[in-house]
ROSE-992710 format. One record per residue: residue number from 0; residue in three letters; x, z, y of N, C-alpha, C in turn. Coordinates in Angstrom, 1 decimal, always signed. Each point is the difference from the previous one (the first is absolute). Layout:
BEGIN
KOLMAR  pos  code     n_u     n_w     n_v    ca_u    ca_w    ca_v     c_u     c_w     c_v
KOLMAR  NUM   ALA       X       Z       Y       X       Z       Y       X       Z       Y
...
***
This chain:
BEGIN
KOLMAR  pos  code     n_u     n_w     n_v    ca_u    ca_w    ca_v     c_u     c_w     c_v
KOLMAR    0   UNK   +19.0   +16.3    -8.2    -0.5    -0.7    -1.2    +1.0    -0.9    -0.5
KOLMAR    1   UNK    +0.2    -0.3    -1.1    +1.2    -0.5    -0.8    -0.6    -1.5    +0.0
KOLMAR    2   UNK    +0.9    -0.8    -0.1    -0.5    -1.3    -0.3    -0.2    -0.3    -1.7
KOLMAR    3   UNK    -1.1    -1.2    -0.1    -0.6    +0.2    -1.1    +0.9    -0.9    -0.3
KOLMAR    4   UNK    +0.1    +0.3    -2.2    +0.8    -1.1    -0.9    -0.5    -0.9    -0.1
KOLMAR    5   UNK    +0.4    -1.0    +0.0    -0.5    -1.9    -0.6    +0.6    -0.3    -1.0
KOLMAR    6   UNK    -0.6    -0.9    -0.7    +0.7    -0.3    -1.3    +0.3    -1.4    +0.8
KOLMAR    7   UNK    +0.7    -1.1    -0.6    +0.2    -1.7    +0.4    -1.6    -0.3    -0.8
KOLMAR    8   UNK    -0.5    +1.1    -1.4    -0.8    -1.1    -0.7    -1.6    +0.2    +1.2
KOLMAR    9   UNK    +0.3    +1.2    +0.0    -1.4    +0.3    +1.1    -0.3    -1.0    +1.1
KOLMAR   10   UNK    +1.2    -0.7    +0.6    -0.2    -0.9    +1.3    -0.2    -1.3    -0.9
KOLMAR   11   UNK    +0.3    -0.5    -1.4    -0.3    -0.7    -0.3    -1.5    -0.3    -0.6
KOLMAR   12   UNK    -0.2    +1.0    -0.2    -1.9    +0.0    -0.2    -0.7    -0.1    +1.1
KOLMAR   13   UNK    +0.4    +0.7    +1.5    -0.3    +0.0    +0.7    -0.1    -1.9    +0.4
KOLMAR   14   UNK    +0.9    +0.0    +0.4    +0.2    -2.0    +0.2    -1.0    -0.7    -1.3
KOLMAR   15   UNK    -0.1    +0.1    -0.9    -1.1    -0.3    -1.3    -1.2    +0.3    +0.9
KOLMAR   16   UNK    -0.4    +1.0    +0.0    -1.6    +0.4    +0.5    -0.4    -1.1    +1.2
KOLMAR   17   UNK    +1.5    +0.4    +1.0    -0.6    -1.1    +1.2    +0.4    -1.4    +0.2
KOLMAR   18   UNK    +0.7    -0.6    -1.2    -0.1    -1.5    +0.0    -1.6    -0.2    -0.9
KOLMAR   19   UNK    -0.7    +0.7    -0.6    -1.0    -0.1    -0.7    -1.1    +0.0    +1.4
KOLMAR   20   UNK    -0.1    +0.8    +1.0    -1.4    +0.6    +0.7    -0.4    -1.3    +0.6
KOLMAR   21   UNK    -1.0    -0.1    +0.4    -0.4    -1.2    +1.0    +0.0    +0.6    +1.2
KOLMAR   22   UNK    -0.2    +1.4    +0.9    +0.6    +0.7    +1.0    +0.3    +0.8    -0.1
KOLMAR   23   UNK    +0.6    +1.3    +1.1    +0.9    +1.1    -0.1    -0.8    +0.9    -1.0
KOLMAR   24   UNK    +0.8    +0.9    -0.2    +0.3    +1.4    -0.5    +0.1    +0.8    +0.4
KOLMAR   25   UNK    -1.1    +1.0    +0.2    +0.5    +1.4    +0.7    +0.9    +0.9    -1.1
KOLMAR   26   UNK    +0.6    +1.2    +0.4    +1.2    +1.0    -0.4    -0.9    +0.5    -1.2
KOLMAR   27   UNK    -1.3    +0.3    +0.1    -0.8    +1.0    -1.2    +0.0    -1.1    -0.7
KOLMAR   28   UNK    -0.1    -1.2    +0.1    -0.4    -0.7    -1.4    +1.0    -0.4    -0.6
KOLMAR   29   UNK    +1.2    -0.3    +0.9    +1.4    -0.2    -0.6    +0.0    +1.2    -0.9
KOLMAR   30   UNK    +0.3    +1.1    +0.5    +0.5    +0.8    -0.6    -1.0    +0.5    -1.9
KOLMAR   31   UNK    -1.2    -0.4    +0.2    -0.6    +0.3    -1.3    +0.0    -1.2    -1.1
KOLMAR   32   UNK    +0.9    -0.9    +0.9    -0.1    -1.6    -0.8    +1.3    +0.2    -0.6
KOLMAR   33   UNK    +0.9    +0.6    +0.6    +1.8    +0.2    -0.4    +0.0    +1.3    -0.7
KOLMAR   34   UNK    -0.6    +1.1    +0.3    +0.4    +1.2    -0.4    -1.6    +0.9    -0.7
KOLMAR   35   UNK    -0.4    -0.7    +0.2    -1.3    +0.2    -1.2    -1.1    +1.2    +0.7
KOLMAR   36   UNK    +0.2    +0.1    +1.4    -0.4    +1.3    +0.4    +0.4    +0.3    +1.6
KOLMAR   37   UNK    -0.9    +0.4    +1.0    +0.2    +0.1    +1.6    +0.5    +1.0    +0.4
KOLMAR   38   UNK    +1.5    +0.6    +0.3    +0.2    +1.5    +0.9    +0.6    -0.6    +1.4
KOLMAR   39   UNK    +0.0    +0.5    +1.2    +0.9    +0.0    +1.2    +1.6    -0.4    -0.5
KOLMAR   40   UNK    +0.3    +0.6    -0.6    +1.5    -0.3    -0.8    -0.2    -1.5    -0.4
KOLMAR   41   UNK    -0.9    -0.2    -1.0    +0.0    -1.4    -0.7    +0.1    -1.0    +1.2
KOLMAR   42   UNK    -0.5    +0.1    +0.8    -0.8    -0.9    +1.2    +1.5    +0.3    +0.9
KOLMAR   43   UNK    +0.6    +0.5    +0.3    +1.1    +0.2    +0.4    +1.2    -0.8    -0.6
KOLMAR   44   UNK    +0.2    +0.5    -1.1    +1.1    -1.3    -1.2    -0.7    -1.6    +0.2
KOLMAR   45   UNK    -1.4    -0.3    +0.3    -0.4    -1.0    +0.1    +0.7    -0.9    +1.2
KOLMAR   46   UNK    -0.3    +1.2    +1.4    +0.6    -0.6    +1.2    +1.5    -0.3    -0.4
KOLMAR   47   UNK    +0.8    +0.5    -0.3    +1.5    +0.1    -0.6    +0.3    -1.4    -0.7
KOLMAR   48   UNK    -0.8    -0.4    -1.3    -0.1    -1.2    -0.9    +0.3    -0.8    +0.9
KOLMAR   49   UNK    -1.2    -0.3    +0.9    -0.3    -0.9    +1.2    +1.2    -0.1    +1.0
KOLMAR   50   UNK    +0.6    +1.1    +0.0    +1.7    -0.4    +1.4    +0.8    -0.4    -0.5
KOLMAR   51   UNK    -0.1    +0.8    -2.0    +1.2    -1.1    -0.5    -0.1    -1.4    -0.3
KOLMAR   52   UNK    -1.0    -0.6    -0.1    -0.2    -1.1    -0.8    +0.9    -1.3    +0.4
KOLMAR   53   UNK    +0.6    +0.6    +1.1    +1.1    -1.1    +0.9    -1.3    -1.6    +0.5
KOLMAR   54   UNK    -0.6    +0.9    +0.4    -1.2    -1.4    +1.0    -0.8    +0.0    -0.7
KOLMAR   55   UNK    -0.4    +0.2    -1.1    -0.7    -1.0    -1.2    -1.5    +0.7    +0.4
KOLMAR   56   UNK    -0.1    +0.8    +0.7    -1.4    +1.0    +0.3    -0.1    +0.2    +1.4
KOLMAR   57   UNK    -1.1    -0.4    +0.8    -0.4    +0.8    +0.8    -1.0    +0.9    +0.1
KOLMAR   58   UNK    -0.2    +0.7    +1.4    -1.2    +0.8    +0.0    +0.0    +0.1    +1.6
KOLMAR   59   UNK    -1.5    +0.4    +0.1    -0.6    -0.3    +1.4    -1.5    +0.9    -0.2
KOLMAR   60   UNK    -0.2    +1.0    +0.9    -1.3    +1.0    +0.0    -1.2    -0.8    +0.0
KOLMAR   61   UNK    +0.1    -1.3    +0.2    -1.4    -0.8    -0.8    -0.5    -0.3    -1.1
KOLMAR   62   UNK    +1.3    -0.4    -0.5    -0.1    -0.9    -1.6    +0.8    +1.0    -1.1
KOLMAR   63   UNK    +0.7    +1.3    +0.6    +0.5    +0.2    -1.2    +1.6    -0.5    -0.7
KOLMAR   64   UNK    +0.1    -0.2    -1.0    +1.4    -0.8    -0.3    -0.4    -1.3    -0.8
KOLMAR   65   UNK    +1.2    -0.8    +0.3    -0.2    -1.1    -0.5    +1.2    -0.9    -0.1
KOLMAR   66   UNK    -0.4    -0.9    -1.1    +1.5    -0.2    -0.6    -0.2    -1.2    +1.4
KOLMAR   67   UNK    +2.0    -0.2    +0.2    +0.0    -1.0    +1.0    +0.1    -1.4    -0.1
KOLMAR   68   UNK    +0.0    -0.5    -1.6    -0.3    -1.4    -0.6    -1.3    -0.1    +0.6
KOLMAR   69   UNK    -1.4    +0.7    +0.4    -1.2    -0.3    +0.0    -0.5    +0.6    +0.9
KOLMAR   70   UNK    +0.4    +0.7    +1.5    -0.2    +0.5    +1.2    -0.8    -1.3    +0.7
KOLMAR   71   UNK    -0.6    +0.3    +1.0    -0.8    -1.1    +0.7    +1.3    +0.0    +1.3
KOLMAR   72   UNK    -0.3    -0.7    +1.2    +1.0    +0.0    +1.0    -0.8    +1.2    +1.0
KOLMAR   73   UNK    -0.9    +0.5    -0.2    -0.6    +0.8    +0.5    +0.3    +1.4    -0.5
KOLMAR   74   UNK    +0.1    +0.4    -1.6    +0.3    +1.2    +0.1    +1.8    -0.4    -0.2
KOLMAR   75   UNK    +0.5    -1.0    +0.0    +1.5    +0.6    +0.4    +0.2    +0.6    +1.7
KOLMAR   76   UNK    -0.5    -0.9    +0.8    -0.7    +0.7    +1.2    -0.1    +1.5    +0.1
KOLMAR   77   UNK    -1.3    +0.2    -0.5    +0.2    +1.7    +0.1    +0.7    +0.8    -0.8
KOLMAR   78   UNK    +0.7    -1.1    -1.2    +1.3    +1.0    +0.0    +1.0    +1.2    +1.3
KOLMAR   79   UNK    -0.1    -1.8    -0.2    +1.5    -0.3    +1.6    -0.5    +1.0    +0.9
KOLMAR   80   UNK    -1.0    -0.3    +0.6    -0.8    +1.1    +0.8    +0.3    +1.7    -0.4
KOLMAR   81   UNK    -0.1    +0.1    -1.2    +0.0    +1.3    -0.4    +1.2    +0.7    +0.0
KOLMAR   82   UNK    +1.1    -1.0    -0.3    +1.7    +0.7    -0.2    +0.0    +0.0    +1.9
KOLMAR   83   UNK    -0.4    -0.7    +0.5    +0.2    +0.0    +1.3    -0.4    +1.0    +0.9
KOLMAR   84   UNK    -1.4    +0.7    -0.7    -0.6    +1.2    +0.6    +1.2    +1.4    -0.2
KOLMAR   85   UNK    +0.4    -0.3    -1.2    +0.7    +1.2    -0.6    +0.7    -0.2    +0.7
KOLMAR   86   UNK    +1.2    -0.9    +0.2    +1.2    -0.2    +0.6    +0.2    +0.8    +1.4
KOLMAR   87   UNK    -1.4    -0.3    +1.2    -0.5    +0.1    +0.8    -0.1    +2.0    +0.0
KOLMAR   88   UNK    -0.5    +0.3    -0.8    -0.1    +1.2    +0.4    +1.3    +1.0    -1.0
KOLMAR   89   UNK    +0.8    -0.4    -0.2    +1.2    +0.3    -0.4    +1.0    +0.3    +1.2
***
């Protein structure tokens, strides 16, 4: 599977949507809020946005994504937790 294109403007709407949310974002709604519409691909480019954003985003299988101006200390937590799960079975 090829890795998906990113634009710079795409992560920057991205970062827009979630300095706006009051909590996370899951991948389907990102992706119909940036790209006007839900496929596995879109939702894919979503996860992608999110690793480039150089920190500015997290994500965690509870809350979804979220910008990191506005993360609680609990879902940077299960961030952390989460890179750590991956790390772990790598």
């Amino acid at each position: 599977m090829s890795e998906p294109t990113t634009l710079p403007s795409d992560t920057d709407k991205l970062i827009a949507i979630l300095d706006k949310a009051e909590s996370g974002v899951n991948a389907r709604t990102l992706a119909i809020l940036i790209y006007g519409h839900d496929t596995e691909s879109l939702r894919r480019k979503v996860r992608k946005l999110a690793s480039e954003s150089g920190g500015r985003v997290i994500s965690g299988p509870d809350f979804g994504y979220r910008s990191s101006l506005h993360a609680t200390p609990e879902e940077y937590e299960a961030a952390a937790n989460s890179l750590d799960s991956q790390a772990f079975k790598m």
